[in-house]
Backbone as CSV, one residue per row, in Angstrom:
resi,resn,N_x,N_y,N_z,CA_x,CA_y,CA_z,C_x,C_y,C_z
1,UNK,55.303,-16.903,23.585,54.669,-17.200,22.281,53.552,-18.223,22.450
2,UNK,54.012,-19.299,23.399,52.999,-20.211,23.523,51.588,-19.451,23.926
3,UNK,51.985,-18.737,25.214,50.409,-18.429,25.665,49.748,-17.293,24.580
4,UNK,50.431,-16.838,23.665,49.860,-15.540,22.754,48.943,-16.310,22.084
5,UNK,49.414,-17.439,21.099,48.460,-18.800,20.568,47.593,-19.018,21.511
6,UNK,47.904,-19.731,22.553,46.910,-20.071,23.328,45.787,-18.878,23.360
7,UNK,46.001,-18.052,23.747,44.621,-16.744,23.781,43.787,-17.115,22.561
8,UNK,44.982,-16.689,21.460,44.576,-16.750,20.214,43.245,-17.969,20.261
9,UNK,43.354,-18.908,20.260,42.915,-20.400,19.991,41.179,-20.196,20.734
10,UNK,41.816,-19.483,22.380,40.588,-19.816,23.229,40.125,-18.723,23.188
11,UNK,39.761,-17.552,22.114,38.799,-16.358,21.550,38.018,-16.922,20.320
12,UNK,38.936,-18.333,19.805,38.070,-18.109,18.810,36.650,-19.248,18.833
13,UNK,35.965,-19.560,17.759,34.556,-19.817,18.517,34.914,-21.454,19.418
14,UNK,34.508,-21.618,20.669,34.813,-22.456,20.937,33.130,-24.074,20.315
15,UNK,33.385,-25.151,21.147,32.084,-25.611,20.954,31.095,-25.420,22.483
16,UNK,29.811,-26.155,22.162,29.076,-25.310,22.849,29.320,-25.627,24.469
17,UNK,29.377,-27.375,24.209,30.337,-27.672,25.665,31.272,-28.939,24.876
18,UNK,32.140,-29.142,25.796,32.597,-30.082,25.835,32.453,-31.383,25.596
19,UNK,32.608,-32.141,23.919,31.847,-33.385,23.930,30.926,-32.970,22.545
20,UNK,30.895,-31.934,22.179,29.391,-31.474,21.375,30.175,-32.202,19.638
21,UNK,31.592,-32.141,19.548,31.536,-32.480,18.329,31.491,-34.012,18.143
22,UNK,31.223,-34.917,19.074,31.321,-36.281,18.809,29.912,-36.799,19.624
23,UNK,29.215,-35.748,20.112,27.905,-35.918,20.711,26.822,-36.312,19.520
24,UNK,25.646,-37.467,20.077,24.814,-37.276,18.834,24.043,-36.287,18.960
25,UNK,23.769,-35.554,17.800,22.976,-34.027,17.543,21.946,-33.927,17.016
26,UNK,21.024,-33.874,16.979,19.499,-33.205,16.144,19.140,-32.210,16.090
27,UNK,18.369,-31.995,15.595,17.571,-30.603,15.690,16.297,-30.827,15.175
28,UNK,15.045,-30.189,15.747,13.784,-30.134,15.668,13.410,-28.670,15.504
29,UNK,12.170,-28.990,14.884,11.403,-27.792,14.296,10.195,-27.367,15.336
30,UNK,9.539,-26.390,15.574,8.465,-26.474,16.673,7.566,-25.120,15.500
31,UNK,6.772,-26.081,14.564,5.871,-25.311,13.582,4.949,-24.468,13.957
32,UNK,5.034,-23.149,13.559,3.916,-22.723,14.196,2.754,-22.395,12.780
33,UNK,1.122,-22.700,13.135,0.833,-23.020,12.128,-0.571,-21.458,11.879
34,UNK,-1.171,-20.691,11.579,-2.390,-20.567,11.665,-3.486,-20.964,11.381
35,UNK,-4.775,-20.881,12.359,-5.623,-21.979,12.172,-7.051,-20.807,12.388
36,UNK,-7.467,-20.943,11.313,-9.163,-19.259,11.812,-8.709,-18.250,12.320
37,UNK,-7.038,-17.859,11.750,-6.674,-16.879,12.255,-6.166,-17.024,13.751
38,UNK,-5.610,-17.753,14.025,-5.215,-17.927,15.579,-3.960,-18.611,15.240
39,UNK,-2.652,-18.567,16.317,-1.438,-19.093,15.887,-1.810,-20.288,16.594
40,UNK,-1.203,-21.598,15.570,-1.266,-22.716,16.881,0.461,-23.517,16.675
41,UNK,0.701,-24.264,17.650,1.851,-24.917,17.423,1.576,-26.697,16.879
42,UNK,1.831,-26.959,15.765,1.923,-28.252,15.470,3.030,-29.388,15.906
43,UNK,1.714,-30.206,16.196,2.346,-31.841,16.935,2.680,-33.159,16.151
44,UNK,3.506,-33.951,16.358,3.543,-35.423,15.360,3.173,-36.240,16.625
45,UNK,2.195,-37.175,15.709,2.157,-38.616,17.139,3.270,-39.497,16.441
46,UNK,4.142,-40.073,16.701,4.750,-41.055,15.872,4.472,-42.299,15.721
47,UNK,4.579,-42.744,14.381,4.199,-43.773,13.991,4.259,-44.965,15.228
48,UNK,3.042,-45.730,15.152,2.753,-46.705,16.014,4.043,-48.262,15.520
49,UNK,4.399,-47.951,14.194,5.350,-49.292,13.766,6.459,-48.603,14.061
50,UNK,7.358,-47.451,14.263,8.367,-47.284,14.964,9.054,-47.794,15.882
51,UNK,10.189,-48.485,15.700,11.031,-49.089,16.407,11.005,-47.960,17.778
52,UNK,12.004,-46.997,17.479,11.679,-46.359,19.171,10.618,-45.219,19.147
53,UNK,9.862,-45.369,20.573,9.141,-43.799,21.093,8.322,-44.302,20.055
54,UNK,7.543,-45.508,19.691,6.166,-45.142,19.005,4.896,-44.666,20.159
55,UNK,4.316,-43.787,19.042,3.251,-43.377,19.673,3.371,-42.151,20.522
56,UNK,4.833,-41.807,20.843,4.968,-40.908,21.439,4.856,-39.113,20.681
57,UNK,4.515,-38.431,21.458,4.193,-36.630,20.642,5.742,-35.841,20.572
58,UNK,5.727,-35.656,19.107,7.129,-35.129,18.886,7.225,-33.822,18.173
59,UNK,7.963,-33.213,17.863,8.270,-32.212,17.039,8.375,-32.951,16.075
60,UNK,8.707,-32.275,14.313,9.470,-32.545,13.508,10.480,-32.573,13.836
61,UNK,11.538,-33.906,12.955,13.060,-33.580,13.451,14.042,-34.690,13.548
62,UNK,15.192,-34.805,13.789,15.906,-36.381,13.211,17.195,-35.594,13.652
63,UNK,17.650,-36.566,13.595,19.504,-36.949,13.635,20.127,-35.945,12.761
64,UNK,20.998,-35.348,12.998,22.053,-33.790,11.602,22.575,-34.942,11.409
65,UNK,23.019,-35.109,10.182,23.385,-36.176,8.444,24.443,-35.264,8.883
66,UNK,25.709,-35.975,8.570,27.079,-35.478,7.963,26.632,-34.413,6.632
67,UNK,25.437,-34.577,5.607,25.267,-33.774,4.448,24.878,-32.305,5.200
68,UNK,24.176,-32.096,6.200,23.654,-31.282,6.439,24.320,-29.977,6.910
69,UNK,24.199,-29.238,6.159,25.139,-27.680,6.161,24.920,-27.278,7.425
70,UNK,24.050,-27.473,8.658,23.946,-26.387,9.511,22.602,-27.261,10.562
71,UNK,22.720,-27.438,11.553,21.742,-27.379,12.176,20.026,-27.318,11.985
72,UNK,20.214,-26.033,11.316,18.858,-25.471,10.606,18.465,-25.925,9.283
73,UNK,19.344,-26.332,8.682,19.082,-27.297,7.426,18.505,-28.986,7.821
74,UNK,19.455,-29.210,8.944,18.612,-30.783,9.082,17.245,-30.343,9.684
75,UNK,16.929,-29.509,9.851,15.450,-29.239,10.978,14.201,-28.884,9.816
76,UNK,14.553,-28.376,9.070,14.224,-27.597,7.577,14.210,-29.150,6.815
77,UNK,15.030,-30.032,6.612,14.466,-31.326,5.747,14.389,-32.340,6.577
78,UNK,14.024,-32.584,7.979,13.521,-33.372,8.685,11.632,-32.930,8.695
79,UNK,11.645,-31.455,8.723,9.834,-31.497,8.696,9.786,-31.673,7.130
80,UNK,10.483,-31.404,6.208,10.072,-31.722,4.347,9.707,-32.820,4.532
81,UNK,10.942,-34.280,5.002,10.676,-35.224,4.866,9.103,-35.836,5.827
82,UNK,9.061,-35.404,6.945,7.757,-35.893,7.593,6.672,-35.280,7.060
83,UNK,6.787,-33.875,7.212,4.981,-33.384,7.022,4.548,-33.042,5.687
84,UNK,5.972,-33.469,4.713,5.664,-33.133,3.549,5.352,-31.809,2.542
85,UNK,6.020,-30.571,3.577,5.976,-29.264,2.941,7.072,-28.976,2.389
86,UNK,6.786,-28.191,1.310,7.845,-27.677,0.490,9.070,-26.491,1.476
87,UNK,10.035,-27.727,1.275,10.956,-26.438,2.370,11.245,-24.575,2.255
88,UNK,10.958,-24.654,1.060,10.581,-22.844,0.292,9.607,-22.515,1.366
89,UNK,9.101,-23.170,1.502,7.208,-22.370,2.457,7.931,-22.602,4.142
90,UNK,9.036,-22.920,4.380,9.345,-23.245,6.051,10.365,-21.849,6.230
91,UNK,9.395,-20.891,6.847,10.356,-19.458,7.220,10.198,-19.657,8.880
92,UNK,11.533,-19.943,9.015,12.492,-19.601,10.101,12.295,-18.228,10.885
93,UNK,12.107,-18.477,12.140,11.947,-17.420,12.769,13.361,-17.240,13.878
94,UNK,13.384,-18.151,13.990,14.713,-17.770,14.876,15.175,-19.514,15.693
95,UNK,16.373,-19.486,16.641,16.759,-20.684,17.201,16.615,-20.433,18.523
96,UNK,16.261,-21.796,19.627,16.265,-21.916,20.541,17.491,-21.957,21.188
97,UNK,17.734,-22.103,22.416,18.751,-22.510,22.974,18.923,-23.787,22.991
98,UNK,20.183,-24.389,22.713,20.044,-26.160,22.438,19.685,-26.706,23.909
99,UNK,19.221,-27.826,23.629,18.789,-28.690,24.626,19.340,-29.749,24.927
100,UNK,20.798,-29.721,26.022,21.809,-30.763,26.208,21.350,-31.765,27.640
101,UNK,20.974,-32.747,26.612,20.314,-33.731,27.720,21.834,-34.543,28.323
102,UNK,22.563,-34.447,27.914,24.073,-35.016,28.461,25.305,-34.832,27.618
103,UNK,26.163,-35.139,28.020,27.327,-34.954,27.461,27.839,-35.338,25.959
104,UNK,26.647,-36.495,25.928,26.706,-37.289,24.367,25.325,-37.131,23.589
105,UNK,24.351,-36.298,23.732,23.031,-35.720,23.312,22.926,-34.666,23.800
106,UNK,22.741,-34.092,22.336,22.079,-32.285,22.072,21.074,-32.066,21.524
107,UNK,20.188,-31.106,21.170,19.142,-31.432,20.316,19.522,-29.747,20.047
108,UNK,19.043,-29.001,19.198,18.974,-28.046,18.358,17.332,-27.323,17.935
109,UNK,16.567,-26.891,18.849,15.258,-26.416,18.401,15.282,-25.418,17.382
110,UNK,14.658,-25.116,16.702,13.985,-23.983,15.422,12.839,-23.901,15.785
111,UNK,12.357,-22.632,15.044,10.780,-21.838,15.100,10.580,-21.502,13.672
112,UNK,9.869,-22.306,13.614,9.159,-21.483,11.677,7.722,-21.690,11.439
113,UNK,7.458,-20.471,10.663,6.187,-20.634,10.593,6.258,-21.876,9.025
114,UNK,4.945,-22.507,9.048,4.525,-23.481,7.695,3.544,-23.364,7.627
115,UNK,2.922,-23.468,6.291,1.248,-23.590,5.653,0.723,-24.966,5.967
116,UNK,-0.208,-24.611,6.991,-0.727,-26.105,6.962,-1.680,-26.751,6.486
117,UNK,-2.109,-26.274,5.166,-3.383,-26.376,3.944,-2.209,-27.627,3.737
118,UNK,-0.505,-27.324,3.789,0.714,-27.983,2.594,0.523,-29.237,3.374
119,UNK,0.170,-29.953,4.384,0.719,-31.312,5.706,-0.767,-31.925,5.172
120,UNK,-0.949,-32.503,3.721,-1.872,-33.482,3.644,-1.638,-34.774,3.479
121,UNK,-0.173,-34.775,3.102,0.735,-36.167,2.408,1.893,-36.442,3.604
122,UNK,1.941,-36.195,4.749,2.866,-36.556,5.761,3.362,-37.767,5.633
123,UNK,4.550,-38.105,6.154,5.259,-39.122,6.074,4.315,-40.135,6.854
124,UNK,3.681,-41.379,6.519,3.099,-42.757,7.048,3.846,-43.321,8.144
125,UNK,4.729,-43.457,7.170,5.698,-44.801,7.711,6.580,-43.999,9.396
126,UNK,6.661,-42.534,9.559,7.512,-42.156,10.843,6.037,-41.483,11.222
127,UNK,5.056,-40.786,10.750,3.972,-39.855,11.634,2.590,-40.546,11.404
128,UNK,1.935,-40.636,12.822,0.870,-41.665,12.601,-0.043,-40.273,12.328
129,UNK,-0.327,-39.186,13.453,-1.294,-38.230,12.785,-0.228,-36.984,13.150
130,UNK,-1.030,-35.700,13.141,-0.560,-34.470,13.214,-2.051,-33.590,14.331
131,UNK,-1.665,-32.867,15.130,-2.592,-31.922,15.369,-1.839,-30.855,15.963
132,UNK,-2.974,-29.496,16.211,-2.259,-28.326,17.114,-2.935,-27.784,18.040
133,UNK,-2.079,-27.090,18.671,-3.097,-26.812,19.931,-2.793,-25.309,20.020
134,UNK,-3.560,-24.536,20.316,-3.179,-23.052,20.082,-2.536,-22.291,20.976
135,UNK,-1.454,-21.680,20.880,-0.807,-21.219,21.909,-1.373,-20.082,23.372
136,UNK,-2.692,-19.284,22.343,-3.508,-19.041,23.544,-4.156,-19.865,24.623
137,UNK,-3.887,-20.941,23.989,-4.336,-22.429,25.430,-3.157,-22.609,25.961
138,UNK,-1.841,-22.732,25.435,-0.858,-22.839,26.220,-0.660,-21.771,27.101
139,UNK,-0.765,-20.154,27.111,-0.387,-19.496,27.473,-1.079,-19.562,28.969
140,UNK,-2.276,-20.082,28.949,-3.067,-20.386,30.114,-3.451,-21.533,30.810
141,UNK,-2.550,-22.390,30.211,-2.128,-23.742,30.807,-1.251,-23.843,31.711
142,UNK,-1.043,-24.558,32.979,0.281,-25.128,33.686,0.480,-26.024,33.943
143,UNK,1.283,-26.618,33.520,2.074,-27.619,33.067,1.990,-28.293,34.574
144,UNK,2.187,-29.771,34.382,2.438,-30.614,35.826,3.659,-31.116,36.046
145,UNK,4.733,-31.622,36.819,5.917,-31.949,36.880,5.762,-33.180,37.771
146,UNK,6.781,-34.125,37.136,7.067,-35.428,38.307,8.393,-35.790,37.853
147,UNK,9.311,-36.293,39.392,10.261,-36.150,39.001,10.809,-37.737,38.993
148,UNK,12.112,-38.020,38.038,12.570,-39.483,38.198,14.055,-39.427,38.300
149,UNK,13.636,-40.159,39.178,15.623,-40.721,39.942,16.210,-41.676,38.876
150,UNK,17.203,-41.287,38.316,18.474,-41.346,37.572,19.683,-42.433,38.285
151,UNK,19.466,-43.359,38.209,20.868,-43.618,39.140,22.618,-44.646,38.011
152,UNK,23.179,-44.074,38.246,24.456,-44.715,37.076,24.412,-45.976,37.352
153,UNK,24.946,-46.523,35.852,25.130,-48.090,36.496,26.315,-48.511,35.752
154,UNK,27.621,-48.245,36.154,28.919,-48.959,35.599,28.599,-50.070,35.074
155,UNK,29.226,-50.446,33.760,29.195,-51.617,33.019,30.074,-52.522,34.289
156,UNK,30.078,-54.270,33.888,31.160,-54.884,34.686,32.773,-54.735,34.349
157,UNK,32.863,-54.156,33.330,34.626,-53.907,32.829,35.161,-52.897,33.439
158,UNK,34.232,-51.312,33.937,34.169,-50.493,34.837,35.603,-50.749,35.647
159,UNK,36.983,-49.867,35.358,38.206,-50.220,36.060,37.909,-49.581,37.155
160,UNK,37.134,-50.166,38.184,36.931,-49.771,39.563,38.120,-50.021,40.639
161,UNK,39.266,-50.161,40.046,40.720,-50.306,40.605,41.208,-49.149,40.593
162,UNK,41.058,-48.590,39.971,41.364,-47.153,39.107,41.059,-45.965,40.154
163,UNK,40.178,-46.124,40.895,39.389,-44.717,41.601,39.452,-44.932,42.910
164,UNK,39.102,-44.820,43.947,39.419,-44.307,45.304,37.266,-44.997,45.552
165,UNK,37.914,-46.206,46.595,36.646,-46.945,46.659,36.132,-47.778,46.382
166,UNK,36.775,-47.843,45.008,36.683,-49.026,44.488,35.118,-49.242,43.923
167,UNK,34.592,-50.421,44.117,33.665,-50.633,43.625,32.228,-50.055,44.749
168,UNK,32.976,-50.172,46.261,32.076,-49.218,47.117,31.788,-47.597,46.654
169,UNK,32.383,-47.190,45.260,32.554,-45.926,45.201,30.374,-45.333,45.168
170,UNK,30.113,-44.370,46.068,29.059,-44.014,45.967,28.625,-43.064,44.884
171,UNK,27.710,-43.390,43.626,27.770,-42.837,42.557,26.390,-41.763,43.294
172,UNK,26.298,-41.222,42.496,25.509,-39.955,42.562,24.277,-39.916,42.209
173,UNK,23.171,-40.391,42.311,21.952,-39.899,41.355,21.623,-38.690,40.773
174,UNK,20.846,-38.756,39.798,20.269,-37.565,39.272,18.735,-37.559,39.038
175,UNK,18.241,-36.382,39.481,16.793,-36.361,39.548,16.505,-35.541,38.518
176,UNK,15.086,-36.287,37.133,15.251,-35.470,36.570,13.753,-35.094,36.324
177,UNK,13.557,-33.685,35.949,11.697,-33.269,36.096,11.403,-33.361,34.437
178,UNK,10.070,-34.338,34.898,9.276,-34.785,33.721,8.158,-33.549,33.463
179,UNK,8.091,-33.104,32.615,7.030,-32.064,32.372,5.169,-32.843,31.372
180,UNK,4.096,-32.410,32.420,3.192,-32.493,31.605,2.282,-31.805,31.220
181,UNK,1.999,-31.795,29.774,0.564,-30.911,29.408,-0.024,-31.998,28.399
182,UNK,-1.445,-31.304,29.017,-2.860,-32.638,28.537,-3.519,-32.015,28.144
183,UNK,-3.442,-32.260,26.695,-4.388,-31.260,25.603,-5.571,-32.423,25.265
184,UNK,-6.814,-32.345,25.394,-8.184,-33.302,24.726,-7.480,-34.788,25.159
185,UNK,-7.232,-35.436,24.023,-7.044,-36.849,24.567,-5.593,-37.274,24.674
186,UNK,-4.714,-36.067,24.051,-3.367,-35.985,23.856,-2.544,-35.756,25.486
187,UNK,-1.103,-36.139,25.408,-0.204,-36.153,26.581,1.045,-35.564,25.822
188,UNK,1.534,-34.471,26.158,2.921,-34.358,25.446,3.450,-33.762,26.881
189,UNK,4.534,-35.196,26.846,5.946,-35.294,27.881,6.743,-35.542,27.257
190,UNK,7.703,-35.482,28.498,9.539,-36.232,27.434,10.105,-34.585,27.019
191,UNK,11.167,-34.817,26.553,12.040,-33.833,25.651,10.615,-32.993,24.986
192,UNK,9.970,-33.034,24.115,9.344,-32.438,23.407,8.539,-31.280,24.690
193,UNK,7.932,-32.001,26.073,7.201,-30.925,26.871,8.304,-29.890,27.016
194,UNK,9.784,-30.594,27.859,10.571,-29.736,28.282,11.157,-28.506,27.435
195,UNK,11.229,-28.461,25.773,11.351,-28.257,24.937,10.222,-26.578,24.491
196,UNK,8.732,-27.467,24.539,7.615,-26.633,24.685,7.244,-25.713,25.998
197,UNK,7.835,-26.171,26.940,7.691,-25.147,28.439,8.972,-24.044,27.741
198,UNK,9.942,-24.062,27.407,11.043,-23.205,27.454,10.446,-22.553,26.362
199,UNK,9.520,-22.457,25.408,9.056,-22.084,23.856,7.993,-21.335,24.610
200,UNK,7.326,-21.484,25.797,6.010,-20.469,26.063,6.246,-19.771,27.019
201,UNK,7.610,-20.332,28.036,7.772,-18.930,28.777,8.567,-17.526,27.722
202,UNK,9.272,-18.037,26.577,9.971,-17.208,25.925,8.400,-16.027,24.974
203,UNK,7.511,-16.560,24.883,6.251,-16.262,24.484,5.473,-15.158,25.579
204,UNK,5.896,-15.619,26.840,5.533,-14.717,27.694,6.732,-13.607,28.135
205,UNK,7.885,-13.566,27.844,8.441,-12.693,27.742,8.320,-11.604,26.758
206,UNK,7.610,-12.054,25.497,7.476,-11.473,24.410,6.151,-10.306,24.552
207,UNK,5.242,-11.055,25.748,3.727,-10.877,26.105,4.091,-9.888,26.879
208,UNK,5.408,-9.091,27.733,5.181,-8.795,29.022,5.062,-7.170,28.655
């Protein structure tokens, strides 16, 4: 009986890994906008008075609120609240694959198209400007990579009694690849490039 439950339990939906329901979660929007008839993808610089990542190039997008029904709802009133479009005008095209930067951070991408006549009143106080760059430039862009060594650093409470080694225990680094693309005077790295490389090879699958 036990293992019949058990099956039971581990068919039904599990989470995505391990950690995801007490992980912090977001989700971002990656707008796609038309511009003279050409698709482009829209950028946030973030506000220069921002406590973290000012200045840095972001998607729309924030922290999922306990209120938020779904993933796609915080992504849907994270660009309302920044770029100031009526969430009626934000059609959803589909979801990315999440983006699990560790065990305790996920992020949640979306694709929707928005009117961008609507992004005249953007949020001040989180987006310093907005621009886009057209995906026919991305499609013929390549991206640059550099990579950075990761290395753990046990707090001092760390029960290094506990493990085999002790405090000689040799932790592991992790190397991780920084992605860049350099649009005019703009730099978009960080989560948002790695984010945008996985958004234009899926573009060139679409192309093939």
């Amino acid at each position: 009986m036990f293992l019949e439950e058990l099956k039971k339990e581990l068919h039904h939906r599990q989470p995505l890994f391990i950690g995801e329901e007490t992980a912090l979660r977001s989700a971002i929007m990656l707008p796609l906008v038309e511009v003279e008839g050409e698709w482009h993808i829209l950028f946030e610089v973030r506000s220069l008075t921002m406590r973290k990542q000012p200045g840095d190039i972001s998607f729309p997008g924030g922290r999922i609120d306990a209120t938020d029904a779904s993933p796609m709802e915080a992504a849907i009133r994270e660009t309302h609240e920044e770029l100031g479009v009526a969430p009626t005008s934000i059609k959803i095209l589909g979801q990315m694959s999440p983006y699990i930067t560790s065990s305790s951070f996920v992020v949640y991408p979306f694709v929707a198209t928005i009117d961008h006549h609507q992004i005249e009143n953007f949020n001040k106080q989180e987006v310093e400007e907005v621009f886009t760059v057209p995906i026919n430039w991305l499609l013929n862009y390549e991206p640059y990579m550099h990579t950075v060594s990761v290395q753990p650093m046990p707090p001092m409470d760390f029960p290094f009694e506990k493990i085999f080694n002790g405090d000689k225990y040799q932790w592991r680094p992790r190397d991780v690849e920084e992605w860049f693309y350099d649009y005019k005077n703009y730099t978009i790295w960080g989560l948002t490039a790695r984010v945008l490389k996985h958004f234009v090879e899926t573009i060139r699958n679409v192309n093939r």
